[in-house]
N, C-alpha and C positions, 0 to 999 in steps of 0.2 A: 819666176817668170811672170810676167805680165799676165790679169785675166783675161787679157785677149791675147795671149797668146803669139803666134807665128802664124797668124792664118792672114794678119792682114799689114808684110811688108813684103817688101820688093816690089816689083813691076804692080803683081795681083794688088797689094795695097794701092799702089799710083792709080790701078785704072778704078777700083771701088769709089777711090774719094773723087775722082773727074765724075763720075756718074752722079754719085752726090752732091757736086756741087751744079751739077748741071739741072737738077731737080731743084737746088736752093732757087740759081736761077732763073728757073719756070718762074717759081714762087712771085720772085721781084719781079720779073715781066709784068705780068697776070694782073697786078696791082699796082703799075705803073701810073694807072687812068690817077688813082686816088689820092696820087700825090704832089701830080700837077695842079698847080693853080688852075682854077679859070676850067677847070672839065666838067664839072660839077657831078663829077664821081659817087661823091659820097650821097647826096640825093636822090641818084636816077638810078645805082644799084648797090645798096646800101648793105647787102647782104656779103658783096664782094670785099666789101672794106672796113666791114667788123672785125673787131682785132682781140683777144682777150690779154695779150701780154701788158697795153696800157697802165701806168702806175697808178691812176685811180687821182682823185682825190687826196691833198695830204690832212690828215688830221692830227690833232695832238696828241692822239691816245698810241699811235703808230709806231713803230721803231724796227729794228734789225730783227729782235725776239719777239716782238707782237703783231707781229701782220703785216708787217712792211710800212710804206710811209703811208698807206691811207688806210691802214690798221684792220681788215676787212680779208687778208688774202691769207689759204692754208702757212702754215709757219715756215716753210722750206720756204717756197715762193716766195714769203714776205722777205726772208733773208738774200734770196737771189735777188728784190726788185731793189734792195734798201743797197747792195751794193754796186748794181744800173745806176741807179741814180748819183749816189756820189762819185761815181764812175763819170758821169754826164758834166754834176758839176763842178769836178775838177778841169774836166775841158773846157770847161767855160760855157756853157751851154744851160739854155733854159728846155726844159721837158719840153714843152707845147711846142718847141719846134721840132719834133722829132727826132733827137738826137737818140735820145730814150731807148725810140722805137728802134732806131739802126744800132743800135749798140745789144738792146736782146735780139732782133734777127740774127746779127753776127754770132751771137754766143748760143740760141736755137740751131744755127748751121752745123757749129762745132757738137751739140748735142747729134744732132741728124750725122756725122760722119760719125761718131763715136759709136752708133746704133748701128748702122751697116756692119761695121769694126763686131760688135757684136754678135752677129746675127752669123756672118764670118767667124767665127770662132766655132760656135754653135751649130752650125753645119755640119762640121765635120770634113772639110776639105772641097766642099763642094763651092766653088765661085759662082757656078749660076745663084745658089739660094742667095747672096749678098748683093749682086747685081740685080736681082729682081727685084727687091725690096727697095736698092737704092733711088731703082727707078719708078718706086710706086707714083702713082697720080697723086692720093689720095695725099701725101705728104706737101706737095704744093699747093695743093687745094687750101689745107687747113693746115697742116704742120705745124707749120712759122707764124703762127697765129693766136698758139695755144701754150700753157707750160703742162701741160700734159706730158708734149715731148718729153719733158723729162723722167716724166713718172715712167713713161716705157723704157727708157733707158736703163734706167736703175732696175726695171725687173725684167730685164734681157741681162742686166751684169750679175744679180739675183740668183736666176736660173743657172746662168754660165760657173758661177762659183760652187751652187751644190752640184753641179754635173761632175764637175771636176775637184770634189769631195772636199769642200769647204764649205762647210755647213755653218760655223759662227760668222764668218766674213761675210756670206750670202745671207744670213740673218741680219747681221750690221746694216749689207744695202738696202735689204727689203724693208725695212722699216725707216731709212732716208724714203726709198720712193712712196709708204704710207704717209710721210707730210707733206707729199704733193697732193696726191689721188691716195684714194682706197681700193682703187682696183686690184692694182698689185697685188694685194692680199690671198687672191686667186691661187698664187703662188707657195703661199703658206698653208692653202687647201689642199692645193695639192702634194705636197709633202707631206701634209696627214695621209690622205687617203693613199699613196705611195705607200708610209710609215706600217698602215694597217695591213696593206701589200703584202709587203717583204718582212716586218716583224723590226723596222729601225729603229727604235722608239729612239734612241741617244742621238742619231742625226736631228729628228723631230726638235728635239729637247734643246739642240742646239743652236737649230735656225730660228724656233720661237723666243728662247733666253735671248737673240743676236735683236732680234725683229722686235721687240718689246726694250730693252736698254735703248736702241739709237730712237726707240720713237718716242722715249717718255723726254731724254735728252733733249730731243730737237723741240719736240710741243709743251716740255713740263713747263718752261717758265712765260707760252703765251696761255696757257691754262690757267699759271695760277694768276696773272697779272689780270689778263680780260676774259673770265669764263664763259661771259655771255658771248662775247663776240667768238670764241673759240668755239661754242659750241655750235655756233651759229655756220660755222662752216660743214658741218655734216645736216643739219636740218634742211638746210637750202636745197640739198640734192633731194630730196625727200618730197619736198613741195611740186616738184614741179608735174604742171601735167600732163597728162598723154598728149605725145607729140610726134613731127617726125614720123615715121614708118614706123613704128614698133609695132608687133604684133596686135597689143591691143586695139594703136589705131586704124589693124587694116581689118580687123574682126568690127571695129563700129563702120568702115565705107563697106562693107560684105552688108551685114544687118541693116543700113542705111540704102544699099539696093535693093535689098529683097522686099523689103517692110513700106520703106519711102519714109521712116518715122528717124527724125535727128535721135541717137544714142546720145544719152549724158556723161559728158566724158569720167566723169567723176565714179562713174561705175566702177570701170576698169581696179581701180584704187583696191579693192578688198581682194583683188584675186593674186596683186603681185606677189606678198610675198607667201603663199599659197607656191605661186607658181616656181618662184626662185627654189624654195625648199626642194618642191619634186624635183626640180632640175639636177638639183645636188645629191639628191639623194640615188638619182636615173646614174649619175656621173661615179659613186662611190659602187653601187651593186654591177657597173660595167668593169671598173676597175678587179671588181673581187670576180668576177667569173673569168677573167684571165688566168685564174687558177685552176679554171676547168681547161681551158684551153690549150694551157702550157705557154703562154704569148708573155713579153715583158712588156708591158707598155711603158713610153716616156715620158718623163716630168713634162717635158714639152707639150705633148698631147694633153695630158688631162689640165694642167692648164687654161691649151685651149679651150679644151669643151666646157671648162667651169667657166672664164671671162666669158665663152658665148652662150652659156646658158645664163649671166648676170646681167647681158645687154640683150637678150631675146626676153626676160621678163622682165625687164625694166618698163619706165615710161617714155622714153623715146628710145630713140636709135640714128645718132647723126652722127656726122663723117668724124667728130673728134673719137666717138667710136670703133668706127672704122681703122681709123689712126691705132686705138688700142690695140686691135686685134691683127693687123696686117702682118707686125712678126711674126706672128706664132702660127697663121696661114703659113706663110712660106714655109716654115722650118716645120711642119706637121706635115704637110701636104707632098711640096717638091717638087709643084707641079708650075709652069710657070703659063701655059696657055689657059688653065684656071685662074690662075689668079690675075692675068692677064682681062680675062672675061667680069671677074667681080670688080674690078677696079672699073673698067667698062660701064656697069651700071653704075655704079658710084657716081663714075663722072656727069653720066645723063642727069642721075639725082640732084647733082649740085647745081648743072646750068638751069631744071627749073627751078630753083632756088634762088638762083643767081638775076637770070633773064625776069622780064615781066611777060606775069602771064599769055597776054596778046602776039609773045613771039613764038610762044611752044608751038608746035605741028599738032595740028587736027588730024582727029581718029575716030573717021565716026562712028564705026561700030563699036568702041567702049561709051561714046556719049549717050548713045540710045540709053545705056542704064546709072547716066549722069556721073562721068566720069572724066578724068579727065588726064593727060599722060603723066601728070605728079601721082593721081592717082596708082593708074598702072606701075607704075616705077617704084611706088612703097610697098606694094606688093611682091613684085619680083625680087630688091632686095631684099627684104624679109625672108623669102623661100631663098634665094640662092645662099644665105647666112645658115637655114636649116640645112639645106642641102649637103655645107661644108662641115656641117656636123657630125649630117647622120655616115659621110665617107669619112673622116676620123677614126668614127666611132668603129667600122668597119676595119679601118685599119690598126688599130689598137686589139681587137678579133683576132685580129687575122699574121700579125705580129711586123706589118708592113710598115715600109717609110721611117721610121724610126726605132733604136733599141731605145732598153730601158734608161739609157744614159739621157736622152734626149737629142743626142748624137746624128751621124746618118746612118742608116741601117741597110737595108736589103731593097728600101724602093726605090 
């Protein structure tokens, strides 16, 4: 059987993929401005019409195995951009005119049904969790814009494989979606801390043996070719600085009101991974008092709580984030007028992002303390991200929302 399963044919499959492709087309609306001539889109909301699927530059050092054609992109990626493009130029087509770009949208879409399709499975029969997801904001916000998409794909088909007791094939995926992103990896935490759980060590053994052969496979030969440049692809995430809403940066506008003194962002820097550790640590000692409790908690669940304790101690926190974490909201939670409400802030988040400043709406009781509604907004998503932690965490306690399978359960 398919690892998706029966959950996403007949009718229920018809009307998931019309949802998802109804979201694709949000997307393409949205960014309609940026591709007409003569609007001067790109200029006047430049935020709107950043793209990261772009092939870059081609350089010489570049190929199918070393970064794609501008030699520079994780190795999966380089291998998805290298066959865009000769995809392109078989049509006869030059990159710059955007052929490029409609040819990975098309094939991000097909990722985004494939996601639903998943998340559908993973449920557990439940059609709302795959229609709420289909219709997140957040995916046409940024979705189609990023190959991330695909790193969650692969650790929804990840998850879905050891649910359904394939532990070397979910290892196989998990380590394709580690040469996209490293987040995924989340994923392999959590089958540890499961592992230590239940006493599975040979499932363990199996998804890390799967997860370590496809990742040496897919990266050994951009590793040995350009090591600089291949290492160069996890330093990059490292560098960058507090940004975005992340916790740190709403603990420097908190200290930045109280004090009136600019915080050096640079500070932040020695606490993260201080703070990732406790995080994981908080995630593992939750895990094991479910043995007081009697509760099975789900892969799905701790999961969640480890990608949202890696992106609450991180140094930003922006909508491709978001993007990360949206499945595993649904399929943990179950709740769709929650996740109805985070998608909400979300969205406000992005039009001040998006908008110039001189359009946001005035509030002058947060300006009294030099404030301003992006302020308030990194705030509020920050908390409502804790928020959906600490009810997890509750429901993991409490044996709610999902069994140990990652399944539906009792909420």
């Amino acid at each position: 059987m398919s690892p998706l399963g029966d959950r996403f044919r007949g009718g229920r499959g018809a009307l998931l993929v019309a949802l998802s492709l109804y979201t694709v087309m949000t997307a393409w609306l949205l960014r309609l401005p940026c591709r007409v001539p003569g609007w001067g889109a790109e200029e006047s909301l430049p935020a709107l019409c950043a793209t990261g699927i772009a092939p870059g530059e081609p350089s010489g050092a570049g190929g199918f195995f070393t970064g794609g054609p501008s030699g520079d992109q994780p190795a999966l990626v380089g291998m998805i951009t290298t066959v865009v493009g000769r995809l392109a130029a078989l049509l006869g087509a030059d990159m710059d005119r955007g052929v490029f770009a409609d040819l990975s949208a098309v094939l991000l879409a097909l990722v985004w049904i494939a996601t639903v399709a998943a998340v559908a499975a993973l449920s557990g029969g439940r059609r709302t969790d795959a229609a709420v997801l289909a219709l997140a904001p957040v995916a046409a916000l940024v979705g189609f814009g990023t190959w991330d998409l695909w790193a969650v794909l692969l650790m929804l088909l990840a998850l879905l494989l050891h649910v359904r007791g394939s532990p070397l094939p979910a290892g196989i995926v998990l380590g394709l979606a580690a040469s996209v992103a490293l987040f995924p990896l989340v994923v392999l935490l959590a089958v540890l801390l499961l592992a230590v759980r239940y006493r599975q060590a040979r499932d363990l053994g199996m998804v890390l043996g799967g997860t370590v052969l496809a990742w040496v496979l897919v990266n050994g030969p951009f590793l040995l070719a350009a090591p600089d440049r291949w290492s160069r692809q996890f330093g990059a995430s490292g560098d960058r600085p507090v940004g975005g809403s992340s916790p740190w940066s709403v603990w420097d506008r908190l200290e930045q009101a109280r004090t009136g003194a600019v915080p050096d962002p640079a500070a932040a820097g020695q606490y993260v991974l201080l703070a990732l550790v406790l995080g994981f640590v908080a995630v593992l000692v939750l895990t094991l008092l479910t043995l007081l409790t009697r509760q099975e908690p789900g892969v799905v669940q701790i999961a969640f709580l480890l990608l949202a304790v890696l992106v609450l101690s991180g140094r930003s926190y922006s909508l491709v984030h978001v993007l990360w974490l949206a499945p595993l909201v649904v399929l943990s939670r179950r709740s769709w007028p929650e996740f109805a409400a985070w998608q909400l802030v979300e969205v406000l988040w992005w039009a001040t992002l998006v908008l110039p400043e001189p359009s946001w709406p005035v509030l002058p009781w947060i300006g009294l303390i030099g404030w301003d509604v992006q302020d308030l907004l990194a705030v509020v998503r920050v908390l409502f991200l804790v928020l959906l932690v600490v009810l997890v965490s509750v429901d993991v306690l409490r044996g709610g929302r999902a069994r140990r399978g990652g399944t539906s359960g009792d909420g």
